[in-house]
C-alpha positions, -999 to 999 in steps of 0.1 A, spaced: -171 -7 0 -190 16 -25 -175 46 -6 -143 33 -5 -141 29 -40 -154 63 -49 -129 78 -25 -101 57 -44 -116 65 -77 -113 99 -75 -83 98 -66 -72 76 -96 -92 101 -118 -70 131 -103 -39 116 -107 -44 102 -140 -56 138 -156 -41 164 -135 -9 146 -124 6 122 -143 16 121 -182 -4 101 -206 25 88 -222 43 52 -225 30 26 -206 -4 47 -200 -21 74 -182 -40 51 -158 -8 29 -152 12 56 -143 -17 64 -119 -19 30 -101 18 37 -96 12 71 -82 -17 57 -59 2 35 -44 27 59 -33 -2 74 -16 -11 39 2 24 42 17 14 70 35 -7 50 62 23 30 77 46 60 74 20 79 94 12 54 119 52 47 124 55 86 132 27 85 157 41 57 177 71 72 173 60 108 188 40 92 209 71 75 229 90 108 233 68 111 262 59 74 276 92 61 268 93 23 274 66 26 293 36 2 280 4 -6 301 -23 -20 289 -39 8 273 -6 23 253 0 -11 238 -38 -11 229 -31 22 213 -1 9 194 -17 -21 182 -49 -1 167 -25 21 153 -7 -7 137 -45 -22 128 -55 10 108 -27 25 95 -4 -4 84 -30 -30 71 -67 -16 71 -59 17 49 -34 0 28 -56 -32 20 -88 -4 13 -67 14 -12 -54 -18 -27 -85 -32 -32 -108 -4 -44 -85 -3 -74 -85 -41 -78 -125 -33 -78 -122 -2 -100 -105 -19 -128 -130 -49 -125 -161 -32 -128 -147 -11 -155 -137 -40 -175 -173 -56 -172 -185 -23 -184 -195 -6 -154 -190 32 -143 -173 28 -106 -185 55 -80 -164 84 -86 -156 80 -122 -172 91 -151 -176 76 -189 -150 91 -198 -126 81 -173 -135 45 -182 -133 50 -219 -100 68 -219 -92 33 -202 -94 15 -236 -68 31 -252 -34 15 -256 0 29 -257 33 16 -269 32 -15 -281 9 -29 -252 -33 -35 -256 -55 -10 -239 -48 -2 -203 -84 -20 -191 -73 -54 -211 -44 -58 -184 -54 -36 -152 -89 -53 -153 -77 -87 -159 -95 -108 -133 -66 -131 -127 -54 -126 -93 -21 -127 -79 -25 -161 -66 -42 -174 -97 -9 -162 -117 18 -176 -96 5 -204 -90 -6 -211 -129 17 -238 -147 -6 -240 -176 14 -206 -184 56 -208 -175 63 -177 -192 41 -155 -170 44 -178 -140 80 -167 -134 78 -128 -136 47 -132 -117 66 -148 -87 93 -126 -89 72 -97 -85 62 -113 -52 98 -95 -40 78 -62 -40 54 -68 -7 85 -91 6 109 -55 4 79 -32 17 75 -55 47 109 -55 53 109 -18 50 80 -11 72 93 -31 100 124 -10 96 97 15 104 86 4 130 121 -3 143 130 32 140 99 39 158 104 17 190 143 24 188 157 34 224 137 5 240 128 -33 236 119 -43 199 90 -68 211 62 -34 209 74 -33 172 54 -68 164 21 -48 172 30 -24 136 48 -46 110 28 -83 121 -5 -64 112 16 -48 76 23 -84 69 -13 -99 71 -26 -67 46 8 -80 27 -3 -117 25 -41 -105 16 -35 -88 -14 -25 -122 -34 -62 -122 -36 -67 -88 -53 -61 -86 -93 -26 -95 -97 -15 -66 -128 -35 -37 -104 -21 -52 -71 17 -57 -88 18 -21 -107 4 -6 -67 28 -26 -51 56 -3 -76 43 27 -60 41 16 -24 76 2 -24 97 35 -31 73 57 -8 76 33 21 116 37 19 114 78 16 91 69 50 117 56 70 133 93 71 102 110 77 97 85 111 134 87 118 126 130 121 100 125 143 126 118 168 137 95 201 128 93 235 152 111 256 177 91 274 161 105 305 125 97 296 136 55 286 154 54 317 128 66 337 112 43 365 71 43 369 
């Protein structure tokens, strides 16, 4: 996990100094947002794959294709994604107990306890050790309950956008194969109610627009030829 973290740290660090602006609602906010942009990239990629890959089988699927599709929907729509998600859960948390992560340095985690605006220092809310499950499902607190579960609309639209995905991948053919992508998206999806809910929530803003930009970049990749589904093995 340690290398995990310091991969997702650094990348945090990057976007934060060399990417986007310090400004209103905070450096390392905007960041979170930024890196889960990123985090869309693994279904995006593994859409295209699938969907480059069929330009030659077709809707052909032995055994060992769908055994291909269905790593490919392991790794790239839920194992990458939940990493990314929860190394910054993990991030924030150690740097709110006071802890340098792996790829961060003290400054990084001091430049966390400045606020901007009218909100407390980033650390107060990004390493809040509440997580998303914790604050929905908190009564004690109806003012924050609410938003809370609205926000659970965010990984409701990215699943239905990454089984568009997948759609668009499979398309010229049955829509069964599709299950093997998007049901693996939707297990990393129901995971991540475990993770820290402000980090997961303000990742989950990134990954939503990304994942929809996606969809055209796995539409490009192109169809199988009329010739090639049609053809008889």
């Amino acid at each position: 996990m340690d290398f995990v973290v310091g991969v997702v740290s650094a990348l945090l660090s990057w976007l934060r100094w060399s990417v986007v602006p310090a400004t209103c609602p905070g450096g390392w906010t905007l960041a979170t947002v930024a890196a889960g942009a990123f985090f869309a990239l693994g279904p995006v990629l593994g859409a295209f794959g699938i969907a480059v890959v069929r330009r030659r089988t077709g809707n052909w699927y032995p055994p060992g294709t769908l055994a291909l599709f269905a790593a490919v929907g392991v790794v790239f729509a839920a194992a990458l994604p939940f990493g990314g998600f929860a190394a910054v859960s993990e991030i924030y948390s150690r740097a709110a107990g006071g802890a340098v992560p792996p790829g961060l340095t003290s400054r990084d985690v001091a430049s966390m306890g400045v606020g901007h605006c009218v909100l407390p220092p980033e650390i107060d809310y990004l390493g809040d050790s509440r997580t998303l499950l914790d604050a929905v499902t908190d009564t004690a607190r109806p003012l924050l309950l609410v938003p809370y579960a609205a926000s659970l609309v965010l990984p409701l639209l990215a699943l239905l956008v990454t089984r568009l995905q997948a759609q668009l991948a499979f398309r010229r053919g049955p829509m069964w194969p599709a299950r093997l992508f998007w049901l693996p998206f939707l297990a990393f999806a129901v995971l991540t109610i475990g993770l820290n809910a402000n980090a997961v929530l303000l990742t989950w803003f990134g990954f939503l627009p990304a994942a929809v930009v996606g969809c055209v970049l796995v539409r490009l990749a192109g169809a199988p030829s009329w010739a090639v589904t049609g053809r008889r093995r």
